[in-house]
C-alpha positions as CSV (number, residue, x, y, z in Angstrom):
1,X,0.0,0.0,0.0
2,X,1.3,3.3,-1.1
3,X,-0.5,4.8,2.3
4,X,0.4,3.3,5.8
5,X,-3.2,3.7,6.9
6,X,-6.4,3.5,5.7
7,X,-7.6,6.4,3.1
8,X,-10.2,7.2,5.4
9,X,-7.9,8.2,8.1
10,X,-5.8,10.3,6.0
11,X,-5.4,13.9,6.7
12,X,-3.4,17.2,5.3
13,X,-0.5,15.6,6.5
14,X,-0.8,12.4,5.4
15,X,-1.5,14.0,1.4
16,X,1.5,16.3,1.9
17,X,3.4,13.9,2.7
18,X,2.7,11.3,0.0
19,X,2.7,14.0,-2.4
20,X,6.8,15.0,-1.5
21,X,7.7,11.5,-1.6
22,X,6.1,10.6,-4.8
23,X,5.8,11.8,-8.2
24,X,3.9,10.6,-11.4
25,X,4.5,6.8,-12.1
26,X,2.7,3.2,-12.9
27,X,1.1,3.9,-9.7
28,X,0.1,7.6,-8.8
29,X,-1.1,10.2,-10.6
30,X,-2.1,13.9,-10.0
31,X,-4.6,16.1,-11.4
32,X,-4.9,19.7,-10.3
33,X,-8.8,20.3,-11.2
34,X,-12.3,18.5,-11.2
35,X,-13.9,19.7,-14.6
36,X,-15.7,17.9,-17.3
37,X,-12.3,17.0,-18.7
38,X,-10.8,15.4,-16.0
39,X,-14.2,13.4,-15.1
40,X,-14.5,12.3,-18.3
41,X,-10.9,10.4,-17.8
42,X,-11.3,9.0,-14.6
43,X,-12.8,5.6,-15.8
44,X,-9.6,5.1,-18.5
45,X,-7.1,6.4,-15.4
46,X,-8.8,4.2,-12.6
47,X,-9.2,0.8,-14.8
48,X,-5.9,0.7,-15.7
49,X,-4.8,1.1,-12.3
50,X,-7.1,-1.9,-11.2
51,X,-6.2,-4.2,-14.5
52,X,-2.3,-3.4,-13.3
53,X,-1.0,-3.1,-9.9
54,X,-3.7,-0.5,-8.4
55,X,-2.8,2.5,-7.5
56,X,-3.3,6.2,-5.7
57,X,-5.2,9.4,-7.6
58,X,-4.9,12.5,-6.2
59,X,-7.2,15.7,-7.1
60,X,-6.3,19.1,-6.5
61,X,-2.6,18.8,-6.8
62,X,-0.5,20.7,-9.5
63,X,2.2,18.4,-11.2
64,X,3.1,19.5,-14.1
65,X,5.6,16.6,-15.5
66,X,4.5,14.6,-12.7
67,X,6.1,16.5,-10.2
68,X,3.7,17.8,-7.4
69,X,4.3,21.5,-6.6
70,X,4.1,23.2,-3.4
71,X,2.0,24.8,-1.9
72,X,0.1,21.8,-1.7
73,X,-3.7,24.1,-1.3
74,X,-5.9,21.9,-3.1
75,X,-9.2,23.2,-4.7
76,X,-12.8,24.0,-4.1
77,X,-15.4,21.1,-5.4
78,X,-18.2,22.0,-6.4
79,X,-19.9,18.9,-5.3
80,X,-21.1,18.3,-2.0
81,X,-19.8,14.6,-2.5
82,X,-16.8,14.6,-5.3
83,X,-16.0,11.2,-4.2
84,X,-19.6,10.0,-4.3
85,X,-19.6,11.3,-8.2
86,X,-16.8,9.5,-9.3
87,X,-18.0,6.2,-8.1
88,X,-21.1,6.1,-9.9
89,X,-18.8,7.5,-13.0
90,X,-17.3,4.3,-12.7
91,X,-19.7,2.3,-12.2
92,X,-21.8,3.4,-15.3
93,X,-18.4,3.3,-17.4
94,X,-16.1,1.0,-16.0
95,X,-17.6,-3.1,-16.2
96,X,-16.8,-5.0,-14.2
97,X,-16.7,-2.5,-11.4
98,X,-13.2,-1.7,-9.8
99,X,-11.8,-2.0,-6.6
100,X,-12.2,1.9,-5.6
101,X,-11.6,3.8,-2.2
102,X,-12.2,7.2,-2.5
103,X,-11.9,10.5,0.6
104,X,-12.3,13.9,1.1
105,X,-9.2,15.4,2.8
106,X,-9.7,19.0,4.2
107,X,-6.8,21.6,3.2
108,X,-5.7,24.6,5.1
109,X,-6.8,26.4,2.5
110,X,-10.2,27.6,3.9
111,X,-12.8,25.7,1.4
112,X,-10.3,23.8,-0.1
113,X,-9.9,20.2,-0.3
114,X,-8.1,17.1,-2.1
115,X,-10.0,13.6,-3.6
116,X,-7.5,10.9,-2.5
117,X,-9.1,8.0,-4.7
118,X,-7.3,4.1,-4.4
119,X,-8.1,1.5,-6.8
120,X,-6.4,-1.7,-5.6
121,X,-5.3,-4.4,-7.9
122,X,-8.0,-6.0,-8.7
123,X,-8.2,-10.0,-9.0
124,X,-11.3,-9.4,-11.0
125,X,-9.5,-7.8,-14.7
126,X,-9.7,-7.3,-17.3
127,X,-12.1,-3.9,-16.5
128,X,-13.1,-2.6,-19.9
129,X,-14.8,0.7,-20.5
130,X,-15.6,2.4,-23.9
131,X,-18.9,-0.4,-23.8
132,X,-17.0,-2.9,-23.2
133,X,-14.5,-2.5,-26.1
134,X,-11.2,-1.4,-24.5
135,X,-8.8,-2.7,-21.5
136,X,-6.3,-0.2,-20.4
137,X,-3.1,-1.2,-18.5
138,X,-0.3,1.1,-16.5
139,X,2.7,1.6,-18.7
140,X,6.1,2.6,-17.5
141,X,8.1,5.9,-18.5
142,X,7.5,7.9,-21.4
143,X,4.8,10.6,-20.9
144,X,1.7,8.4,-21.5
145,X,1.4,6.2,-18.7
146,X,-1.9,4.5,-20.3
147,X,-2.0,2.1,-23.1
148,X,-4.1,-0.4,-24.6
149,X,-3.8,-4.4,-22.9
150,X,-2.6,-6.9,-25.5
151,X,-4.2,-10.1,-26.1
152,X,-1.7,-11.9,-23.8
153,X,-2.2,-9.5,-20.9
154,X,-5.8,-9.8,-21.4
155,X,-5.6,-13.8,-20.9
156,X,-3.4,-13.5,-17.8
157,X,-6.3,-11.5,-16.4
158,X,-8.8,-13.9,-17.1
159,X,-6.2,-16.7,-15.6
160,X,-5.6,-14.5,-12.5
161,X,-9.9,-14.7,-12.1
162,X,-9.9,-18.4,-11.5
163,X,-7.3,-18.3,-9.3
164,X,-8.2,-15.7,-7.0
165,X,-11.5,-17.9,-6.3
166,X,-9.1,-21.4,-5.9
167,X,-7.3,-19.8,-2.9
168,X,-10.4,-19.0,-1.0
169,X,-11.4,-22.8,-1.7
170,X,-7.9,-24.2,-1.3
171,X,-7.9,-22.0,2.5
172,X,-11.5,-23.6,3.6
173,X,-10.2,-27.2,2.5
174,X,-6.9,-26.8,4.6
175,X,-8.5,-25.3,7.4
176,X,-10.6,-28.2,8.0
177,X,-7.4,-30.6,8.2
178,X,-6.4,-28.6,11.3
179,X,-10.3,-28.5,12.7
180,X,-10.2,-32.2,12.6
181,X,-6.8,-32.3,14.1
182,X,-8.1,-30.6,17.3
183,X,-10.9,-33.0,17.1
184,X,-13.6,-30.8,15.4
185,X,-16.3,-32.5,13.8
186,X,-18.3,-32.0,11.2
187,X,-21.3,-35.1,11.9
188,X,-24.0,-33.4,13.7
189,X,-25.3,-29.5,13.6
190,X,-23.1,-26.7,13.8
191,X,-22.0,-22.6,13.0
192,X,-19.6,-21.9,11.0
193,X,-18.6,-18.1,10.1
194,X,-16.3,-17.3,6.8
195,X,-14.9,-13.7,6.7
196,X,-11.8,-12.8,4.6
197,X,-11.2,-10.7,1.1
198,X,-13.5,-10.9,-1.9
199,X,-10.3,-11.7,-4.2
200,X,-7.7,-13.0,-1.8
201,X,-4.4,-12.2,-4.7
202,X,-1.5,-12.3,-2.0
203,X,-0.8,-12.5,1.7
204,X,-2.2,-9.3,3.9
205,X,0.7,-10.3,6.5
206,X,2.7,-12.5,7.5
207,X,1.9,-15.4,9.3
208,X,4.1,-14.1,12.2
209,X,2.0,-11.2,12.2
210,X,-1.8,-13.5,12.6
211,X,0.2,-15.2,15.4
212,X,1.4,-11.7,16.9
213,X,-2.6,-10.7,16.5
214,X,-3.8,-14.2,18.1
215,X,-1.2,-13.9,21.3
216,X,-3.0,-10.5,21.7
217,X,-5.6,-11.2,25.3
218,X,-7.3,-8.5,23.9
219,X,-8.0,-10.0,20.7
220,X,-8.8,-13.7,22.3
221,X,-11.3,-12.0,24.4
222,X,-12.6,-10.5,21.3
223,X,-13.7,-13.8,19.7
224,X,-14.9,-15.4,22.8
225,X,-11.4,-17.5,23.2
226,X,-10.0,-16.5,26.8
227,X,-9.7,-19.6,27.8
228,X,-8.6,-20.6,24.3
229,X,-5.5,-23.0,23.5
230,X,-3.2,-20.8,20.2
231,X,-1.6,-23.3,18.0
232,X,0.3,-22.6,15.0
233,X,0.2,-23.6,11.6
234,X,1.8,-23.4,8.5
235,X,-0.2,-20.3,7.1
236,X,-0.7,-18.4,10.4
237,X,-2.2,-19.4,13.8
238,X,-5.5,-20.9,15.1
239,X,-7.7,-21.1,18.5
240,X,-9.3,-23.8,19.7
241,X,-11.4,-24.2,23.2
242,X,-13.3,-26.8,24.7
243,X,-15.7,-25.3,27.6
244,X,-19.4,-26.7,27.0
245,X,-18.9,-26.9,23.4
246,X,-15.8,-27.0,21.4
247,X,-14.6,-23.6,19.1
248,X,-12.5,-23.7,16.6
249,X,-10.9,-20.3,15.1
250,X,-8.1,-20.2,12.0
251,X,-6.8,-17.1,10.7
252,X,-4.1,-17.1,7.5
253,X,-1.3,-14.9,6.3
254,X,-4.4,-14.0,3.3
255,X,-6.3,-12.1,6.1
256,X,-9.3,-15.2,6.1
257,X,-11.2,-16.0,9.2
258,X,-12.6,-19.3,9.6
259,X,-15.0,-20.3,12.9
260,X,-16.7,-23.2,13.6
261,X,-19.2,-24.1,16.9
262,X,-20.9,-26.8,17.6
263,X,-24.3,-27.1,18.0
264,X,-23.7,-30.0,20.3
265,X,-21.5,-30.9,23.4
266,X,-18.5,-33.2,22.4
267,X,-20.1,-35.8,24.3
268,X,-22.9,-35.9,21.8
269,X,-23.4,-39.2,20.4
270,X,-26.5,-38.7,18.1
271,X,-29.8,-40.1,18.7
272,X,-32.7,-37.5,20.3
273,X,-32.2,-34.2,18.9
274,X,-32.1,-31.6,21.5
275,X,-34.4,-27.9,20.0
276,X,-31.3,-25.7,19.4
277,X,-31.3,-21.7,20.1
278,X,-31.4,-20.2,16.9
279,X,-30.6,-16.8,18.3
280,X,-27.3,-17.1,19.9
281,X,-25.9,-17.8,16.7
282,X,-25.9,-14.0,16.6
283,X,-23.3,-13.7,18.8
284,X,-20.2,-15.5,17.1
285,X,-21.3,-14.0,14.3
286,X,-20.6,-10.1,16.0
287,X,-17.4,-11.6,17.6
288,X,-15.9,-12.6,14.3
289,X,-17.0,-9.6,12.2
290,X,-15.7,-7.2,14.6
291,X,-12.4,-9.6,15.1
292,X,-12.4,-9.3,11.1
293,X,-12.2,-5.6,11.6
294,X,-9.2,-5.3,13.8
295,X,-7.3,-8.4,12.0
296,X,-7.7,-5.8,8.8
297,X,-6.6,-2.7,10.7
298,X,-3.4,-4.8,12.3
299,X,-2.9,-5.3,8.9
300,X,-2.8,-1.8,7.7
301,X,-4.6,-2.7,4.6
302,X,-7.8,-2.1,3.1
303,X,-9.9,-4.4,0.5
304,X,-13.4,-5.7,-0.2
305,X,-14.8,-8.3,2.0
306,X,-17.1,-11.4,2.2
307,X,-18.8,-12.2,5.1
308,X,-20.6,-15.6,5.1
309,X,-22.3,-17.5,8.1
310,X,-23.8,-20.9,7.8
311,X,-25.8,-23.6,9.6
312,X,-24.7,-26.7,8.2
313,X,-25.9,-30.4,9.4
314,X,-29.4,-29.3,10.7
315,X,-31.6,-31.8,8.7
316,X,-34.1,-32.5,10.3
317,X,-32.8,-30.3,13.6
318,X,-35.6,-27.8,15.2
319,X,-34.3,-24.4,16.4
320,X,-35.9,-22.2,18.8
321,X,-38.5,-19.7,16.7
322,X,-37.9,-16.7,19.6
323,X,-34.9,-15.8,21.5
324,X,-36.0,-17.6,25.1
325,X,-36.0,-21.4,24.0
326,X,-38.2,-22.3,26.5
327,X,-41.0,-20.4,25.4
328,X,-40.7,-20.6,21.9
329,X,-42.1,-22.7,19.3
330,X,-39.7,-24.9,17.2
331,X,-39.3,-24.2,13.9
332,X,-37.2,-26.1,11.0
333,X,-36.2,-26.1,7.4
334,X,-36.2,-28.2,4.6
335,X,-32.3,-27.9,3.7
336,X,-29.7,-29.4,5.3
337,X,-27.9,-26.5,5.6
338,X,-28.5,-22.2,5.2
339,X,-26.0,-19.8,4.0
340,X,-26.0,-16.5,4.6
341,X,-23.5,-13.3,3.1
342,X,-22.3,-9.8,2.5
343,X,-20.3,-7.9,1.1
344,X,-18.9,-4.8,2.0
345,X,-15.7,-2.6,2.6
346,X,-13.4,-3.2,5.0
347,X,-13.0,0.6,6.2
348,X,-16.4,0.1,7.4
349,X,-16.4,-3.0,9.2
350,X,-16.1,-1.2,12.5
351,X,-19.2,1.2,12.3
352,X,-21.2,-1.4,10.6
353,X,-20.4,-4.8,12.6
354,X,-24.1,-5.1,13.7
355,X,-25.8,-4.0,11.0
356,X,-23.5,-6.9,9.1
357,X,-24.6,-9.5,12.2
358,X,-28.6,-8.1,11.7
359,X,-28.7,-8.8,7.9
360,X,-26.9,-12.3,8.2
361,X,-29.6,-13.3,10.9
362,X,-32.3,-12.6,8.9
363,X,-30.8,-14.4,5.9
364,X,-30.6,-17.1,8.1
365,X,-33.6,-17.1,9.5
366,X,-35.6,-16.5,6.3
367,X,-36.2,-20.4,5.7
368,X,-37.6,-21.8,8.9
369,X,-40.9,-22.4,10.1
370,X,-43.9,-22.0,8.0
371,X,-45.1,-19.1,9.6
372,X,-44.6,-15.7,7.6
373,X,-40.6,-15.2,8.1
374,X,-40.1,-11.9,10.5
375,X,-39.3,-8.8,9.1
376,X,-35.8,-7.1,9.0
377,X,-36.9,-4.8,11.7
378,X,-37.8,-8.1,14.3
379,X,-34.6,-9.8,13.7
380,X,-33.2,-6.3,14.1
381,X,-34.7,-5.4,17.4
382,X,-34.0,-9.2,18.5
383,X,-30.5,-8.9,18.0
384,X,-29.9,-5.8,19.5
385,X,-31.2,-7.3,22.9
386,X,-29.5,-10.3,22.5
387,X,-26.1,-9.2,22.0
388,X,-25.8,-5.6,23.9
389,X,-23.4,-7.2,26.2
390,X,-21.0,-8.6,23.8
């Protein structure tokens, strides 16, 4: 990352720094105003920066042959929301859409202001614009630091698409070993909670660093793991606890989260099926989407994000319709297992890690029981109760 934080931390500072330290290359670029001219090149600019190795745009900065010049003052938008208008630019111009960041960093110019926009590389190129008809690429030296992708760069693109989507399988798969090394079961009913990046290309640390994060109290405490054993393994580190039911926690050097919960005690043998509490499932759920946002800021990264729970094993399992058990009516499904997902930004994973845990709860509640399913705003209000101690 060209930034060491987050865009959406950045401040004056932060822009005049990154503007004496860089100039114009395969991966910055400068413009000094926000007219029609300068929108209408944004799409071409930013897809070649996601089809090469992403990169940082900054407007309201004078670099005339890519140098920036001080004073660094910035310029008045006329927008309310610059950074609002160039995403749907690009998402009306650019298909499919790019990997793009974008913030509003005051000047000390009174009124003044930069656009910081960041398109990370994006594991889902080639991004064509002109209806589809042309792929632009990053080029280095010269003056024109855009050009045209040839065949072969196109088909390296397409490659890199298939596998992006291989390491998020090839991660699940491994994990598993290491769950069933623990003893971790996958026979009778039981959570499981997959949060990592939508396009996993390379590591987001090391897996020193997801130990480092793991040895943290803080952090165990986080996830529900103080009492929690911390192994390591050969991509990063993993929990696992065994106090009324077994947990299981794995984290990778490609900043993916994998939790699994029984339904049932280890003692659990099969036979009569106990009614399970459907609601508490919000609570790992919190845990490990809050857990994913501080594993993303250790990192000192920032990428798109999927956030998946699951109930897997439950044929023929009831679960608890309200959130007392005991004076609820059971309720089951037809499927032997229910996914639920999201995806969203990892900048706002911190301010939105309920709202994330409220939407997969209805998702997951959606197919039980053949009563009318409750509305958002019941699962909402039920959540809130349930988990405004954790």
């Amino acid at each position: 990352m060209l930034f060491t934080k987050s865009i959406s931390n950045l401040n004056f500072e932060d822009v005049e720094e990154f503007c004496a330290r860089f100039r114009e290359d395969i991966r910055v670029e400068y413009k000094s105003t926000f007219d029609n001219s300068v929108k209408a090149k944004l799409p071409k600019i930013l897809s070649s920066f996601a089809n090469s190795y992403g990169g940082i745009l900054i407007i309201g900065i004078d670099a005339p042959a890519g140098v920036p010049i001080r004073p660094y003052d910035g310029i008045i938008f006329p927008e309310r929301e610059p950074g609002l208008t160039v995403q749907n630019l690009c998402r009306s111009a650019i298909f499919p859409e790019i990997p793009l960041y974008t913030s509003l960093i005051a000047s000390r110019e009174s009124g003044k202001a930069f656009l910081v926009l960041q398109v990370n590389e994006s594991p889902k190129a080639p991004h064509a614009i002109e209806n589809s008809t042309r792929v632009y690429v990053r080029t280095e030296g010269g003056t024109e630091r855009i050009a045209l992708a040839d065949l072969g760069r196109v088909e390296r693109m397409l490659l890199r698409r298939q596998e992006v989507s291989r390491r998020w399988d090839e991660f699940f798969a491994q994990s598993w070993t290491f769950a069933q090394s623990v003893n971790l079961g996958q026979k009778y009913a039981y959570r499981e909670i997959r949060i990592g990046p939508l396009y996993p290309t390379e590591p987001l640390m090391t897996r020193e660093e997801v130990y480092d994060f793991l040895s943290d109290s803080t952090n165990q405490a986080k996830a529900g793991f103080g009492l929690g054993k911390l192994l390591r393994s050969p991509i990063g580190a993993l929990l696992a606890r065994e106090q009324n039911v077994e947990r299981f926690l794995n984290i990778g050097d490609l900043g993916i989260l994998h939790y699994v919960e029984p339904c049932y005690p280890p003692n659990y043998q099969g036979g009569t099926k106990n009614v399970l509490d459907f609601w508490s499932t919000a609570v790992p759920i919190l845990r490990m989407t809050r857990l994913a946002g501080a594993l993303i800021e250790h990192s000192k990264t920032s990428c798109d994000l999927r956030v998946e729970a699951h109930l897997r094993n439950i044929s023929g399992q009831s679960f608890s319709s309200g959130p007392n058990p005991n004076t609820s009516l059971p309720i089951s499904t037809v499927s032997s297992y229910v996914p639920a997902s999201v995806q969203m930004s990892s900048s706002r994973l911190p301010e939105v890690a309920l709202d994330v845990t409220v939407d997969l709860m209805y998702q997951l509640r959606w197919p039980f029981g053949e009563q009318p399913a409750p509305t958002i705003d019941i699962v909402r209000d039920t959540v809130r109760k349930l988990v405004h101690a954790v």
